[in-house]
N, CA, C and O atoms as a Tripos MOL2 file, in Angstrom:
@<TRIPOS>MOLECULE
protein
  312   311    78     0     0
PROTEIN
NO_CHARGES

@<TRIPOS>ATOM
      1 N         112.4160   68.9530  121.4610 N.3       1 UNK1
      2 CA        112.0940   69.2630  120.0930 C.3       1 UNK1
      3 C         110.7240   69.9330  120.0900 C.2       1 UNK1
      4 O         109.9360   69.3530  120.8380 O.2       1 UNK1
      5 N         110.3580   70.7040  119.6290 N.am      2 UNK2
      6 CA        109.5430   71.8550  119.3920 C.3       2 UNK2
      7 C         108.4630   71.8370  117.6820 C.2       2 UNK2
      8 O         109.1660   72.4830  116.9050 O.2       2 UNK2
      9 N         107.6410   71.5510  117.1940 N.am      3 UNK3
     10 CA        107.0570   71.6710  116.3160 C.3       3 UNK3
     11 C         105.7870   72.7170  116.1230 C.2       3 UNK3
     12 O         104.7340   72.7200  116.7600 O.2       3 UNK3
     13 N         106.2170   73.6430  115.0060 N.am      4 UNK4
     14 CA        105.4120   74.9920  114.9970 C.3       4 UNK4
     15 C         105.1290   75.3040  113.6320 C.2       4 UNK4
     16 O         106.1470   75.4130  112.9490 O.2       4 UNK4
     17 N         104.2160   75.4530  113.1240 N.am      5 UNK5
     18 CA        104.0540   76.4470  112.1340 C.3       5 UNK5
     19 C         103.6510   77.5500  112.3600 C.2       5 UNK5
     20 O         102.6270   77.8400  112.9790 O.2       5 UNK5
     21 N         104.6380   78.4650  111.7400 N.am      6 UNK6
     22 CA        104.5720   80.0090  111.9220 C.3       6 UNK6
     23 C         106.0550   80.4760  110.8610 C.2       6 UNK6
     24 O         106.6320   79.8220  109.9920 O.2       6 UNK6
     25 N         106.3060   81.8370  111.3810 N.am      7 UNK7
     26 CA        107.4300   82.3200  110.6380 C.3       7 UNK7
     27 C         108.1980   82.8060  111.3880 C.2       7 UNK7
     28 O         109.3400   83.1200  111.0500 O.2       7 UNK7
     29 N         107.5860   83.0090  112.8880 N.am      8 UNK8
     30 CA        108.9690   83.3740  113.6470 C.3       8 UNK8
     31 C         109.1400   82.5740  115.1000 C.2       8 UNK8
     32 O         109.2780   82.9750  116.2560 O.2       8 UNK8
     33 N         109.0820   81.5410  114.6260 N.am      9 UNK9
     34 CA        109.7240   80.7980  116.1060 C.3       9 UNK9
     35 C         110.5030   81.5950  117.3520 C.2       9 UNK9
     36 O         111.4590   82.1810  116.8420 O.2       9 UNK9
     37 N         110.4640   81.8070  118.5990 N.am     10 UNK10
     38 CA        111.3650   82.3920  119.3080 C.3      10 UNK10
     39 C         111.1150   81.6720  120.5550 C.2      10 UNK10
     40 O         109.9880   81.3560  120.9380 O.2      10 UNK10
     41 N         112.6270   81.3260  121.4160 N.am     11 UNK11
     42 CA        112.5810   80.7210  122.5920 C.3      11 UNK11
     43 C         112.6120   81.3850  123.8980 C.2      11 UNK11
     44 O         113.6120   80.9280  124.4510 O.2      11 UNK11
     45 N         112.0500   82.2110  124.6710 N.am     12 UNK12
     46 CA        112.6020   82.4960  125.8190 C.3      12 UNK12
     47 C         112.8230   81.9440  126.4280 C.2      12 UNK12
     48 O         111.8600   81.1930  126.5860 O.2      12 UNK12
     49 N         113.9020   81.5880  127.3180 N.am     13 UNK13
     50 CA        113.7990   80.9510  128.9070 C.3      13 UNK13
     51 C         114.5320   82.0600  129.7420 C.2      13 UNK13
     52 O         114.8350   83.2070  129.4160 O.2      13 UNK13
     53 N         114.7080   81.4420  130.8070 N.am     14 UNK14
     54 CA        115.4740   82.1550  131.8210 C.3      14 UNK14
     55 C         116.9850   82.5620  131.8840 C.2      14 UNK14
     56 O         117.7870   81.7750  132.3880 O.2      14 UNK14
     57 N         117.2650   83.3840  131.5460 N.am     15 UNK15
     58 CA        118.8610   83.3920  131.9670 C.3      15 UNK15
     59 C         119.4080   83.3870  133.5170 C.2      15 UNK15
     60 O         119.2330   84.3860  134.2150 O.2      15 UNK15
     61 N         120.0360   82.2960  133.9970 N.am     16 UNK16
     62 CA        120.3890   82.8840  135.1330 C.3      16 UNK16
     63 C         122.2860   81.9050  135.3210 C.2      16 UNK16
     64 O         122.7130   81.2060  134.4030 O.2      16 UNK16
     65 N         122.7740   82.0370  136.1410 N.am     17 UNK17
     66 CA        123.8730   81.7430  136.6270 C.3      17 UNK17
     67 C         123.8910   80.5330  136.4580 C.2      17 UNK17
     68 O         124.8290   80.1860  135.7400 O.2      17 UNK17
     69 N         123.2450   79.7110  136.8150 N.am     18 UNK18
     70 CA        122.8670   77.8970  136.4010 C.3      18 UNK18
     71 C         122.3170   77.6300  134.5970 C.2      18 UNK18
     72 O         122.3970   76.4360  134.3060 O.2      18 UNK18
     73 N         121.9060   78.3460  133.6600 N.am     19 UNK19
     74 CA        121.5700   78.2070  132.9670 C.3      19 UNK19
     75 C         123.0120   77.7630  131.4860 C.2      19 UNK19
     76 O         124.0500   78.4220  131.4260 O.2      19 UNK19
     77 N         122.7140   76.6060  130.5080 N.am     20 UNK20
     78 CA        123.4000   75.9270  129.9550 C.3      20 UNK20
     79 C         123.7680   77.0500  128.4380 C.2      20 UNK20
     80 O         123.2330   78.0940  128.0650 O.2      20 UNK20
     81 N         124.7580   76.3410  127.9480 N.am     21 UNK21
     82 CA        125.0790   76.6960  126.7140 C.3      21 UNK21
     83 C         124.0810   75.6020  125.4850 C.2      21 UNK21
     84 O         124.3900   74.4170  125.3560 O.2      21 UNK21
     85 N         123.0790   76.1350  124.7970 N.am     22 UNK22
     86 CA        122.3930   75.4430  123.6400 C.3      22 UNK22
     87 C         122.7690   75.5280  122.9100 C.2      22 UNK22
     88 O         123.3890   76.5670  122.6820 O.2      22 UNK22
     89 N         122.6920   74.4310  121.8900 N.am     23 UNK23
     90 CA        122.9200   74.0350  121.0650 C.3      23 UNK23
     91 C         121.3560   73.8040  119.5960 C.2      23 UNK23
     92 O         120.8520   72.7330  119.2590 O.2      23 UNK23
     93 N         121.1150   74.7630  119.2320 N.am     24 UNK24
     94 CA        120.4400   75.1770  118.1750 C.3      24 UNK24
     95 C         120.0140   74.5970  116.5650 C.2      24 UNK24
     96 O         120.6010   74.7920  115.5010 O.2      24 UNK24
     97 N         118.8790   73.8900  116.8270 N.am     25 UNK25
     98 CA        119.0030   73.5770  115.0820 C.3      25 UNK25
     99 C         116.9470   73.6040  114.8450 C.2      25 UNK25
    100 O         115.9570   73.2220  115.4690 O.2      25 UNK25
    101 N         117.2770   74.3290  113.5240 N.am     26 UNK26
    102 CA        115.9510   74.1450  112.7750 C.3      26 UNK26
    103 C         115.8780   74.2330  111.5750 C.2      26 UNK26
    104 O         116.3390   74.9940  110.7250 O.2      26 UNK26
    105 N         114.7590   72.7010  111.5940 N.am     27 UNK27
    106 CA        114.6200   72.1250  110.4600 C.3      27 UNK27
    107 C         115.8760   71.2960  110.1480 C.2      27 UNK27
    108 O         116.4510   71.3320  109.0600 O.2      27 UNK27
    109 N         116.2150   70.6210  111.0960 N.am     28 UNK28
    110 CA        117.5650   69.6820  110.9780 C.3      28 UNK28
    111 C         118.7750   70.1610  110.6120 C.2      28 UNK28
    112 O         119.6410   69.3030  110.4410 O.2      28 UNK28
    113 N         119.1650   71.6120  110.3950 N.am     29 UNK29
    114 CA        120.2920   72.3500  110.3210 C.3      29 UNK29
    115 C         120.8110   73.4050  111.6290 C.2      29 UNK29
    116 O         119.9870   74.1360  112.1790 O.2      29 UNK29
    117 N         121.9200   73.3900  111.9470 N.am     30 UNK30
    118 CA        122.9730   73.8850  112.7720 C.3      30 UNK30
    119 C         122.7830   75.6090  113.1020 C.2      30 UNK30
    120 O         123.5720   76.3290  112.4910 O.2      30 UNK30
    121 N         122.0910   76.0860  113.7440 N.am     31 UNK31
    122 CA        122.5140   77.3030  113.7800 C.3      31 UNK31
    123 C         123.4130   78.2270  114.7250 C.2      31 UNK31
    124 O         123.6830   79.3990  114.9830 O.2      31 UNK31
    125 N         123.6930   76.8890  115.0680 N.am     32 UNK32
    126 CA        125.2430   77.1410  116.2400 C.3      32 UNK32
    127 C         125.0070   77.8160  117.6120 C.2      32 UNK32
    128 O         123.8580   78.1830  117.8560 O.2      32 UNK32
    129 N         125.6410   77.9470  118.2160 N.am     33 UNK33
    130 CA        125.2350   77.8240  119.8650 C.3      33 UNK33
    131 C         124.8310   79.1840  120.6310 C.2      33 UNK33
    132 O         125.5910   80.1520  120.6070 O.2      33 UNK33
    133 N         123.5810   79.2100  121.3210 N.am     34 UNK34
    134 CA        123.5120   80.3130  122.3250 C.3      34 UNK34
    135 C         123.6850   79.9940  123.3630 C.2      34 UNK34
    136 O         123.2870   78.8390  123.5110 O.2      34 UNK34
    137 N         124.3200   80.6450  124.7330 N.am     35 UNK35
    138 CA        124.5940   81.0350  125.7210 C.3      35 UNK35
    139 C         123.4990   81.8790  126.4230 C.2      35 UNK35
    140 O         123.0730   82.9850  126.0910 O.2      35 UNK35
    141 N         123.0860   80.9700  127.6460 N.am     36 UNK36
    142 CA        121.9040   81.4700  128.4380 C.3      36 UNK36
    143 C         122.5740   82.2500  129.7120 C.2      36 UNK36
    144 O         121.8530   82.9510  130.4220 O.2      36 UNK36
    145 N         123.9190   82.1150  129.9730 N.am     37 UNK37
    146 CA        124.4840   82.6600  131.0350 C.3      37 UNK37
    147 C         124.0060   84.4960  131.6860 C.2      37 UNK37
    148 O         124.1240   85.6330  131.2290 O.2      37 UNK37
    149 N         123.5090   83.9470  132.8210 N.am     38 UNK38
    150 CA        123.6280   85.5550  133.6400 C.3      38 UNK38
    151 C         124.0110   85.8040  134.9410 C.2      38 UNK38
    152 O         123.4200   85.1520  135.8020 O.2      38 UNK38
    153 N         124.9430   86.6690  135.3330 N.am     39 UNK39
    154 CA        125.0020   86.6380  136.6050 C.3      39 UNK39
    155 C         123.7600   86.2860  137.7420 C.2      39 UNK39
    156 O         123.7280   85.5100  138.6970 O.2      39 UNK39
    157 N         122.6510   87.3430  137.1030 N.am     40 UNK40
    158 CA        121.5940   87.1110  138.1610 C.3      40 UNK40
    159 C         120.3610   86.2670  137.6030 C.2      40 UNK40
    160 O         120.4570   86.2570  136.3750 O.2      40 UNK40
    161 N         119.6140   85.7920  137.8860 N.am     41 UNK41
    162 CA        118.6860   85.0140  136.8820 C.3      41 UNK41
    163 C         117.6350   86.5000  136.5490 C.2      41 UNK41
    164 O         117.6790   87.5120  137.2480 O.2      41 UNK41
    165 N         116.5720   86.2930  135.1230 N.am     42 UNK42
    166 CA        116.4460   87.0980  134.4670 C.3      42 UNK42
    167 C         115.5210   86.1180  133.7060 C.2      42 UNK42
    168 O         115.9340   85.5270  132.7090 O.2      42 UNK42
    169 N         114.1080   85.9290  134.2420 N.am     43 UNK43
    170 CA        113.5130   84.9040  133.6520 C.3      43 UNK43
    171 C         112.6300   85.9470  132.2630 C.2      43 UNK43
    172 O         112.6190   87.1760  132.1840 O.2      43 UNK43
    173 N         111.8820   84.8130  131.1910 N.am     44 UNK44
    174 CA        111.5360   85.3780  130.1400 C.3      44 UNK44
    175 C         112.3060   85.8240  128.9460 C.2      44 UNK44
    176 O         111.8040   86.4020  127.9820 O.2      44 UNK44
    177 N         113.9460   85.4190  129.1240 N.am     45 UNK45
    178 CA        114.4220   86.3720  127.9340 C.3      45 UNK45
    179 C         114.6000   85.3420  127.1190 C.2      45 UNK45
    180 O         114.7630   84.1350  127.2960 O.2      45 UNK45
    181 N         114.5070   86.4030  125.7040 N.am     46 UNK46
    182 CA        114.7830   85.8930  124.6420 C.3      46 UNK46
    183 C         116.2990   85.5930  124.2900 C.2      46 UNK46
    184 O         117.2460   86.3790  124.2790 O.2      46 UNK46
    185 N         116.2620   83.9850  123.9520 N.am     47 UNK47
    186 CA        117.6970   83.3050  123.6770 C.3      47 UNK47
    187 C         118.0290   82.8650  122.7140 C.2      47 UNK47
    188 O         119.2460   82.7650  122.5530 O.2      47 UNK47
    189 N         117.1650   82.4220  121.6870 N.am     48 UNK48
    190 CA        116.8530   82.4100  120.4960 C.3      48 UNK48
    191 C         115.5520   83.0890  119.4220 C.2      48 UNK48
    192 O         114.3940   82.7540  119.6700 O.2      48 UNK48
    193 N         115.7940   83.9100  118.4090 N.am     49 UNK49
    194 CA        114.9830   84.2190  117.8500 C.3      49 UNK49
    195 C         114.8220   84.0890  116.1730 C.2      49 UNK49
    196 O         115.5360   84.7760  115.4430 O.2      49 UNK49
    197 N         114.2130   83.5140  115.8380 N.am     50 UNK50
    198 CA        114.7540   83.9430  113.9930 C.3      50 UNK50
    199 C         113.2940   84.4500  113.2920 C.2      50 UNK50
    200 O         112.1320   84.3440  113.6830 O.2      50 UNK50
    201 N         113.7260   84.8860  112.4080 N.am     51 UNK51
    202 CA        112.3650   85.9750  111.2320 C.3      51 UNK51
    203 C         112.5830   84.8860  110.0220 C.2      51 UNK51
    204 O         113.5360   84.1170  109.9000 O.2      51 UNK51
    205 N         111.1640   85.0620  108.9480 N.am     52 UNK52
    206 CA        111.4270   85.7000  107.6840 C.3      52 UNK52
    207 C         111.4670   83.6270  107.1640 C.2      52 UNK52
    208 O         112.0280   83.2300  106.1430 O.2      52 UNK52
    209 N         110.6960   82.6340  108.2310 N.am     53 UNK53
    210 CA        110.7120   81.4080  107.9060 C.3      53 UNK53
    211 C         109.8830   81.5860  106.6810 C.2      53 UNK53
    212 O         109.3730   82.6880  106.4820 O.2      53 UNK53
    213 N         109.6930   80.5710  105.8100 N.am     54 UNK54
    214 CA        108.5930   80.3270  104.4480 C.3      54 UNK54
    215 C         107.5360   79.7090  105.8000 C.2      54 UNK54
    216 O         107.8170   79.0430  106.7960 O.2      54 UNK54
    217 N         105.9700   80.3920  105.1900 N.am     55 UNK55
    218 CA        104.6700   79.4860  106.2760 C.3      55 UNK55
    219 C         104.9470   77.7240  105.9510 C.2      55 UNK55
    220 O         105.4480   77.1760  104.9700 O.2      55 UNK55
    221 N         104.4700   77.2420  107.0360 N.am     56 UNK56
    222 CA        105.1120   75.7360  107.1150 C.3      56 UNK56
    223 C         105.3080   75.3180  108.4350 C.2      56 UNK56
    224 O         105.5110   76.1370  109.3320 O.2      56 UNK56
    225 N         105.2570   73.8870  108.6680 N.am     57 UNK57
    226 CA        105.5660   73.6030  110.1870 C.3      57 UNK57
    227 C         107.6540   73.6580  109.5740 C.2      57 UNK57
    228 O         108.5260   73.6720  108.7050 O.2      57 UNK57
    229 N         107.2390   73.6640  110.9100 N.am     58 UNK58
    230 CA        108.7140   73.9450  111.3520 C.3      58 UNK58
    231 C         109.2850   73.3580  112.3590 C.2      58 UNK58
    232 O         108.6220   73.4220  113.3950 O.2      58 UNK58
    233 N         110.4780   72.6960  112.4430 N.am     59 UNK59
    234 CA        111.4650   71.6520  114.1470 C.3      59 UNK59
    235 C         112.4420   72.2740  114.5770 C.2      59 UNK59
    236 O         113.4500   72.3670  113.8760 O.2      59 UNK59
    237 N         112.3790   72.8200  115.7680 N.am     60 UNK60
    238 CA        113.2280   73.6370  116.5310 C.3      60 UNK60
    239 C         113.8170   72.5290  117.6780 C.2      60 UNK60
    240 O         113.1730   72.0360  118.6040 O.2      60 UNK60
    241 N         115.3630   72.2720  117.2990 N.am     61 UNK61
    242 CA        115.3270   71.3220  118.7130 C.3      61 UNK61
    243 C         116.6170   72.3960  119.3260 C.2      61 UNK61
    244 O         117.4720   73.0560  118.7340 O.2      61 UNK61
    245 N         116.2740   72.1990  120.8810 N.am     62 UNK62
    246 CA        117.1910   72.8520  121.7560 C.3      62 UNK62
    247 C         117.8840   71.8840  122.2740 C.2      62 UNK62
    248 O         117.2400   70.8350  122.2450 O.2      62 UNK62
    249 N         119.2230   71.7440  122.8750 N.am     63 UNK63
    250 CA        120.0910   70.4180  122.8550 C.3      63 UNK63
    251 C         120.9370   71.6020  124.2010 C.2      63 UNK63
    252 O         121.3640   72.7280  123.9450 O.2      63 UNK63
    253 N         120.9700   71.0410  125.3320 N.am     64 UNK64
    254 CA        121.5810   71.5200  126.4650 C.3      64 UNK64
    255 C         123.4600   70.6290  126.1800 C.2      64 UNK64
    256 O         123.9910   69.5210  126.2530 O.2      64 UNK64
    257 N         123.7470   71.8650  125.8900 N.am     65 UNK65
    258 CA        125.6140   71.2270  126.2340 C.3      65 UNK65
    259 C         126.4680   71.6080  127.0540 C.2      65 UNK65
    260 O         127.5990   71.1260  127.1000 O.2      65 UNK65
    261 N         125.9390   72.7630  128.0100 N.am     66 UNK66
    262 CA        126.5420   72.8900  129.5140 C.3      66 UNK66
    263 C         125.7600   73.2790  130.1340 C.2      66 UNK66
    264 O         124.6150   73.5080  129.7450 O.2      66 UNK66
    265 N         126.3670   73.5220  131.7340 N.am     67 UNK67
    266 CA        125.2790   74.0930  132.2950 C.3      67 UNK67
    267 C         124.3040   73.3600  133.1450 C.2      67 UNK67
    268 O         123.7760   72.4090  132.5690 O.2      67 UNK67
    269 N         123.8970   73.5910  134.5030 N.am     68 UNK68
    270 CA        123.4080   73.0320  135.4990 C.3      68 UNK68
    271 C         121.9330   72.2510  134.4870 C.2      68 UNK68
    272 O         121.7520   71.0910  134.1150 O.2      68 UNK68
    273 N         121.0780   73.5550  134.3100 N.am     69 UNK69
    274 CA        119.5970   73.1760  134.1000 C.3      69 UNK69
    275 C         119.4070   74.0560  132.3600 C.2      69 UNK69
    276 O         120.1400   74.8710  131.7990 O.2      69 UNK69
    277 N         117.9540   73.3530  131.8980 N.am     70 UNK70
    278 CA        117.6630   74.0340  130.7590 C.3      70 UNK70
    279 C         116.2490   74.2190  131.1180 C.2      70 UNK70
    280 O         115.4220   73.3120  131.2150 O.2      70 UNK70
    281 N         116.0330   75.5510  131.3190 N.am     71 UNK71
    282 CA        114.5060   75.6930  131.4630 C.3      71 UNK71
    283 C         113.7340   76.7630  129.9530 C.2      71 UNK71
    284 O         114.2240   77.8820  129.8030 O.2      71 UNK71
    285 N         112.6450   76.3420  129.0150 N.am     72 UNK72
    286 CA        112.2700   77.3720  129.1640 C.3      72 UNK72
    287 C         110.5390   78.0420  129.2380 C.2      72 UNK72
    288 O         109.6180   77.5910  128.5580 O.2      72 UNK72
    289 N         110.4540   78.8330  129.9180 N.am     73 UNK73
    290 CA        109.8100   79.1490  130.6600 C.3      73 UNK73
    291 C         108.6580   79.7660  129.4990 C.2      73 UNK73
    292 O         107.5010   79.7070  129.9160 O.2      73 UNK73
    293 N         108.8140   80.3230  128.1630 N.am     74 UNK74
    294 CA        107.9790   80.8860  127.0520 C.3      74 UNK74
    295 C         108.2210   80.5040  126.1730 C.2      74 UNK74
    296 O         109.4170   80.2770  125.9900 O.2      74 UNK74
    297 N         107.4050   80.2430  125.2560 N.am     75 UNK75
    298 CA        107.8350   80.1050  123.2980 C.3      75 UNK75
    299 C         106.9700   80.5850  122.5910 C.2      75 UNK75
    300 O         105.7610   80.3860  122.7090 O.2      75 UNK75
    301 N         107.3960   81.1190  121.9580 N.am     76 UNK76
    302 CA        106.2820   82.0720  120.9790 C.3      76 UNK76
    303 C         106.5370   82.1430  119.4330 C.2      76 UNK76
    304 O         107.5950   82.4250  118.8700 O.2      76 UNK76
    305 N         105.5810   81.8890  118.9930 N.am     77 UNK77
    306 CA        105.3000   81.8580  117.5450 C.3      77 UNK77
    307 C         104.3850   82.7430  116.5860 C.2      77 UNK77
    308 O         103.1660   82.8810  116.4840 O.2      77 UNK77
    309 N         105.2460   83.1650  116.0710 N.am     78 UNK78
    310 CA        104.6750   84.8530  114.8390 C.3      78 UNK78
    311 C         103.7800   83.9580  113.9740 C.2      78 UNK78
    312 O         103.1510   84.4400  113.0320 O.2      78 UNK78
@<TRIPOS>BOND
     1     1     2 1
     2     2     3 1
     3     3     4 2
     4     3     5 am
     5     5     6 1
     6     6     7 1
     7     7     8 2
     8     7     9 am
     9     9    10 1
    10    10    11 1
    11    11    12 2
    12    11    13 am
    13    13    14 1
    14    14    15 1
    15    15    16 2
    16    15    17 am
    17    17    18 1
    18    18    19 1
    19    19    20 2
    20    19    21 am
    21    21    22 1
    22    22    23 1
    23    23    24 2
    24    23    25 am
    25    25    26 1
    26    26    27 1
    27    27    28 2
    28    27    29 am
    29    29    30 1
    30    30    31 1
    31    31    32 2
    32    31    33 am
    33    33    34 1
    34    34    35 1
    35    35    36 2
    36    35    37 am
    37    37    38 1
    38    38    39 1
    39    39    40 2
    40    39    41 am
    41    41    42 1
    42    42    43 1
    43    43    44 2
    44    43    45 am
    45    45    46 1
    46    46    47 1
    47    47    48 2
    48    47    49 am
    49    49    50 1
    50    50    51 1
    51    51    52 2
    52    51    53 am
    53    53    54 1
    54    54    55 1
    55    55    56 2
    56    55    57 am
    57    57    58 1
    58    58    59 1
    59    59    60 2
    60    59    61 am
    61    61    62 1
    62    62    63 1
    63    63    64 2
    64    63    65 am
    65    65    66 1
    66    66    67 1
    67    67    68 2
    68    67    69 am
    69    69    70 1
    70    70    71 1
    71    71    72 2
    72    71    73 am
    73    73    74 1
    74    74    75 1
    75    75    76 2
    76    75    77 am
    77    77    78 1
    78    78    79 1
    79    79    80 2
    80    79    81 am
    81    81    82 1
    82    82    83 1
    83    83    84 2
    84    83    85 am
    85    85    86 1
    86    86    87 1
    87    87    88 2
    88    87    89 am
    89    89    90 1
    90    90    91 1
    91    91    92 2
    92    91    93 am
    93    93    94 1
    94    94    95 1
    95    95    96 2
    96    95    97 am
    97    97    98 1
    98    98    99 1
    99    99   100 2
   100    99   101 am
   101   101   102 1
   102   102   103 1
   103   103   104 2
   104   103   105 am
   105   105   106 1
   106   106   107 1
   107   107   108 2
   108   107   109 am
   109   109   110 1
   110   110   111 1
   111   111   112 2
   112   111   113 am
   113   113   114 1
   114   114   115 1
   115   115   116 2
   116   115   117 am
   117   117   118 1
   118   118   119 1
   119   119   120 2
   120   119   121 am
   121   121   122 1
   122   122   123 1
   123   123   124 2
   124   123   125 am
   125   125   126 1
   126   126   127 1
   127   127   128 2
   128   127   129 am
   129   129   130 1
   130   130   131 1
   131   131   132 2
   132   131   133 am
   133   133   134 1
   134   134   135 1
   135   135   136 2
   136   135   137 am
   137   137   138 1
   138   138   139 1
   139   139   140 2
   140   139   141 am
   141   141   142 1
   142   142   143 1
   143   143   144 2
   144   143   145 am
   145   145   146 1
   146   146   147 1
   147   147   148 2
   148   147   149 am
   149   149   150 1
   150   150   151 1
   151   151   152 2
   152   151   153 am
   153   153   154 1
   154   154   155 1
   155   155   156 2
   156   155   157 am
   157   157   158 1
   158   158   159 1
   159   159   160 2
   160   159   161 am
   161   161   162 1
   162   162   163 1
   163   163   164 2
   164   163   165 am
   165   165   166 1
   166   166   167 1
   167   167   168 2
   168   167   169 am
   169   169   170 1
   170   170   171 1
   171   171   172 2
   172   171   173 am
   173   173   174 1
   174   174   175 1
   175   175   176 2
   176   175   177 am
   177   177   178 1
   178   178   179 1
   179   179   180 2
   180   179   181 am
   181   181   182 1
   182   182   183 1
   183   183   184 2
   184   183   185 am
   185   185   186 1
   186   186   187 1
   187   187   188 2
   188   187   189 am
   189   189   190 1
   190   190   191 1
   191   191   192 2
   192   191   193 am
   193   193   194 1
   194   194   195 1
   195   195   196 2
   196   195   197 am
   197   197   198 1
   198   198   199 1
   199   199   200 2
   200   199   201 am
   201   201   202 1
   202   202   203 1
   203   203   204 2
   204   203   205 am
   205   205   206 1
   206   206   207 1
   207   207   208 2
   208   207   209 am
   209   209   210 1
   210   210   211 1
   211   211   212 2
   212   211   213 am
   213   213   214 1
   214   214   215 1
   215   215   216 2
   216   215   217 am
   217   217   218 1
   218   218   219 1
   219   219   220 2
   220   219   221 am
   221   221   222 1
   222   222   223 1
   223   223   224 2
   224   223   225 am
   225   225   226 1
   226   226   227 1
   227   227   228 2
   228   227   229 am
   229   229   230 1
   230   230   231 1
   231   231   232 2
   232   231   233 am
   233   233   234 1
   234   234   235 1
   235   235   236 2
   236   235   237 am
   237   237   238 1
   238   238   239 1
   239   239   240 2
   240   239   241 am
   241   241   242 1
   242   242   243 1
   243   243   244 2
   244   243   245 am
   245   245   246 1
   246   246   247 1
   247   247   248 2
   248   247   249 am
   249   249   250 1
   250   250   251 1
   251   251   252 2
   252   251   253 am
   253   253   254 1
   254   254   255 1
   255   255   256 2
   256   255   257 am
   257   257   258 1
   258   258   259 1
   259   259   260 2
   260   259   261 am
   261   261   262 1
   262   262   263 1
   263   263   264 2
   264   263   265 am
   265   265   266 1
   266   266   267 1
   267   267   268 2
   268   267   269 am
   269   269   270 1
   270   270   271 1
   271   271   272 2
   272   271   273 am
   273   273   274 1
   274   274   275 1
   275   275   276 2
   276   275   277 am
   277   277   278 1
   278   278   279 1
   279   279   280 2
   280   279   281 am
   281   281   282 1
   282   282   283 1
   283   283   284 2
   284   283   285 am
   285   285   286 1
   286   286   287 1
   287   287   288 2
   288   287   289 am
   289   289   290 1
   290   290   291 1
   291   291   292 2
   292   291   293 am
   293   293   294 1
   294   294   295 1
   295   295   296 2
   296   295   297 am
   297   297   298 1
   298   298   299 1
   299   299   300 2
   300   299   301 am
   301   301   302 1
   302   302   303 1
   303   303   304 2
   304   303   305 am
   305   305   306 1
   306   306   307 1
   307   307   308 2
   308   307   309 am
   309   309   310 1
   310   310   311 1
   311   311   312 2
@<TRIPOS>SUBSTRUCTURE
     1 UNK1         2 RESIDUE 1 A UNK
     2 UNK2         6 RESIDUE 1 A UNK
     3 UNK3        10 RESIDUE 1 A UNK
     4 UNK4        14 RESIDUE 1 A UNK
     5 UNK5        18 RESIDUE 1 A UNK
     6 UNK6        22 RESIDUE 1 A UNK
     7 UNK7        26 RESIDUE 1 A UNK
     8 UNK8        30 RESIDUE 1 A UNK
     9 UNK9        34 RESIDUE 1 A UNK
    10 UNK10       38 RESIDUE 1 A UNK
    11 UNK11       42 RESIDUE 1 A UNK
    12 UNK12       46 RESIDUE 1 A UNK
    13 UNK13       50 RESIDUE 1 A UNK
    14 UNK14       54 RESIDUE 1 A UNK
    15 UNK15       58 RESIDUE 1 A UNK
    16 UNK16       62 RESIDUE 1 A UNK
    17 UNK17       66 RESIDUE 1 A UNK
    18 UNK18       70 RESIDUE 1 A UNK
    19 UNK19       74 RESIDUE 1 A UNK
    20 UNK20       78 RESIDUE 1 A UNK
    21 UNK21       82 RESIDUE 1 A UNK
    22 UNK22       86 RESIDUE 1 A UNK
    23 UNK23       90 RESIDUE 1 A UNK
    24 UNK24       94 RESIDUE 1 A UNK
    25 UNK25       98 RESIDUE 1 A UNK
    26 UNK26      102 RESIDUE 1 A UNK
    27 UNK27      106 RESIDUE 1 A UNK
    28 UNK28      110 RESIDUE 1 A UNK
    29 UNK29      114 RESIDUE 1 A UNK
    30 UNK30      118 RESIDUE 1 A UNK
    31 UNK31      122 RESIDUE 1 A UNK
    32 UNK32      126 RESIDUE 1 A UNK
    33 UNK33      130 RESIDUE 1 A UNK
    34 UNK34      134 RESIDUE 1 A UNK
    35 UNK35      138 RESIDUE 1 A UNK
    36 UNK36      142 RESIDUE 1 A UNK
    37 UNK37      146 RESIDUE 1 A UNK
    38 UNK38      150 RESIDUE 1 A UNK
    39 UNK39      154 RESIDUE 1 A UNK
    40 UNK40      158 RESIDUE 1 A UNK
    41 UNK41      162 RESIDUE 1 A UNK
    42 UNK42      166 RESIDUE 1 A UNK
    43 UNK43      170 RESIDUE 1 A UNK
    44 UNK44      174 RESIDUE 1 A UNK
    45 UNK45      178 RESIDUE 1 A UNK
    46 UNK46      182 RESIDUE 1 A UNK
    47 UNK47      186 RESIDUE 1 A UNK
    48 UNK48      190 RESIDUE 1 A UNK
    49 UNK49      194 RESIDUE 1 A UNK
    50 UNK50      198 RESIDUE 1 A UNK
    51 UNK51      202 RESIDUE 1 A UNK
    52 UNK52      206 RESIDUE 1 A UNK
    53 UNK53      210 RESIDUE 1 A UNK
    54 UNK54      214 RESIDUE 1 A UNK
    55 UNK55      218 RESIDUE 1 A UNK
    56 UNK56      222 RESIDUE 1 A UNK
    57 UNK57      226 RESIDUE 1 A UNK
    58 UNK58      230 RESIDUE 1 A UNK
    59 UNK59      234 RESIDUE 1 A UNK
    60 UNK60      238 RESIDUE 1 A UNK
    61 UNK61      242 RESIDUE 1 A UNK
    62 UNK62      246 RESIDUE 1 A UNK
    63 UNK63      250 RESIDUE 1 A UNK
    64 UNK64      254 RESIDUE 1 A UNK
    65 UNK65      258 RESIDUE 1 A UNK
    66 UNK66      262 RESIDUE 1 A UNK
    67 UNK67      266 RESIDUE 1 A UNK
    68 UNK68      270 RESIDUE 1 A UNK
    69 UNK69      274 RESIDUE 1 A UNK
    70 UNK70      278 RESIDUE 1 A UNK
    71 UNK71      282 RESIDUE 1 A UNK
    72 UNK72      286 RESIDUE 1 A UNK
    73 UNK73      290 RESIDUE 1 A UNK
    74 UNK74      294 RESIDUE 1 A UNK
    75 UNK75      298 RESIDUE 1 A UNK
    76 UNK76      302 RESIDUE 1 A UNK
    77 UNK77      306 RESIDUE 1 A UNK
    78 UNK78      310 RESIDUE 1 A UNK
């Protein structure tokens, strides 16, 4: 779980061949699942991103539902 105030939360981690399917929610709502899958790993990318929050803290939780490992490696906040 992740706590930020800002307006644009964004997660990079790594995509690579071992990397899980997430499971996405902020601010205690569902924003349904990204897929970190890559053939080759491909660290730094962006896997989740969203714009256009109201200023305010904000709870980003990432929830691993497949997938060897969950790494991520950056998070950045607008």
């Amino acid at each position: 779980m992740i706590h930020a105030d800002g307006r644009r939360p964004c997660g990079p981690g790594p995509a690579s061949p071992i990397s899980p399917t997430i499971a996405v929610f902020l601010d205690g709502t569902s924003k349904g699942t990204v897929n970190a899958f890559s053939a080759s790993r491909q660290a730094q990318q962006t896997v989740y991103s969203v714009s256009g929050l109201p200023v305010g803290r904000h709870t980003l939780t990432l929830t691993k539902t497949g997938g060897a490992y969950m790494v991520i490696d950056r998070f950045d906040v607008g």
